[in-house]
C-alpha positions in Angstrom: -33.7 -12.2 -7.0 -32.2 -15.8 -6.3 -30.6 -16.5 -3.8 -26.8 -19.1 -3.7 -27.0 -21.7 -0.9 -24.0 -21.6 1.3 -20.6 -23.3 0.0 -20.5 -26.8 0.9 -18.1 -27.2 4.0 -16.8 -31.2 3.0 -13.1 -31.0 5.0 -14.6 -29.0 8.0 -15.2 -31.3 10.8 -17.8 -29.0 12.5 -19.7 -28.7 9.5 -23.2 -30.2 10.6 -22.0 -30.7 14.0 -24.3 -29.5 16.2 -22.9 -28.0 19.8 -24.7 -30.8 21.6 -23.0 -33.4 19.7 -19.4 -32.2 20.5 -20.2 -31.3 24.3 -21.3 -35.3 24.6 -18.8 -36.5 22.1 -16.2 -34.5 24.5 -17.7 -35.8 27.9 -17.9 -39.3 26.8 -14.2 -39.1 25.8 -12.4 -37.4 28.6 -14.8 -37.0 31.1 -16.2 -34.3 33.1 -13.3 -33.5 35.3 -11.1 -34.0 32.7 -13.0 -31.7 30.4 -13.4 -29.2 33.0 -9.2 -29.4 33.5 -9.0 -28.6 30.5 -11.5 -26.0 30.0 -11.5 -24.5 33.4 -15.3 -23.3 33.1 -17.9 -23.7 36.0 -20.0 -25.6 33.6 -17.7 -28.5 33.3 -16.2 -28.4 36.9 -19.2 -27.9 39.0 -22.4 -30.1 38.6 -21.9 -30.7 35.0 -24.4 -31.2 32.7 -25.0 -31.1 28.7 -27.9 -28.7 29.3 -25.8 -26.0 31.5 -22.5 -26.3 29.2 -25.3 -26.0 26.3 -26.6 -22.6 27.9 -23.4 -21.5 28.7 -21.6 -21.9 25.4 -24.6 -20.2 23.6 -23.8 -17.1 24.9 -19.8 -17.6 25.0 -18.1 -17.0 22.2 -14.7 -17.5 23.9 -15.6 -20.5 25.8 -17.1 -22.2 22.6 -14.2 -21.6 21.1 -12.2 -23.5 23.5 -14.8 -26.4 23.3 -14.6 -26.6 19.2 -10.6 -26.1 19.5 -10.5 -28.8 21.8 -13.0 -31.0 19.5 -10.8 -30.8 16.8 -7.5 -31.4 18.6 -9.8 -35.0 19.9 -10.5 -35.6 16.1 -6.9 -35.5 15.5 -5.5 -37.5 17.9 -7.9 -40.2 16.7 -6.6 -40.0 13.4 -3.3 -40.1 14.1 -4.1 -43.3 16.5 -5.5 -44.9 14.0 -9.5 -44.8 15.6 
C-alpha cells in the first residue's frame, strides 16, 4: 500500500508556519498590549511571553484561531501597504 503525501498548500500563508513564528511575528508588530487588546487573552495581557501564549494556544482551538485570523489580516495589510 502507498501512501500520497499531502497536497502542496502554495497560496496558504500558514502553510509551514509554525505557531511560534506567528506569535513573534505578531508581538514584534503590534506589541504585547496591543496584541492582548486585540486578543483579550491572559496570555497576551498579563506577563506575556512566547512560551505561555505557546502553551496556551496548543490547547485552544478558539484562541488559535483568533491568533491565525489575526496573522493573516497583518499579512494583508502589508500587502496592500506595499511592505
Amino acid at each position: 500500500m502507498t501512501t500520497t503525501p499531502p497536497p502542496s498548500q502554495p497560496h496558504n500563508p500558514l502553510h509551514g508556519k509554525t505557531l511560534e513564528a506567528i506569535v513573534t511575528e505578531l508581538s514584534d508588530h503590534y506589541g504585547w498590549e496591543d496584541l492582548g487588546q486585540r486578543i483579550p487573552v491572559r496570555c497576551f495581557t498579563f506577563e506575556p511571553s512566547v512560551k505561555s501564549s505557546l502553551k496556551f494556544l496548543r490547547t485552544t482551538p478558539w484562541a488559535r484561531e483568533k491568533v491565525e485570523g489575526l496573522y493573516l489580516f497583518m499579512l494583508r495589510e502589508a500587502r496592500r501597504r506595499g511592505e
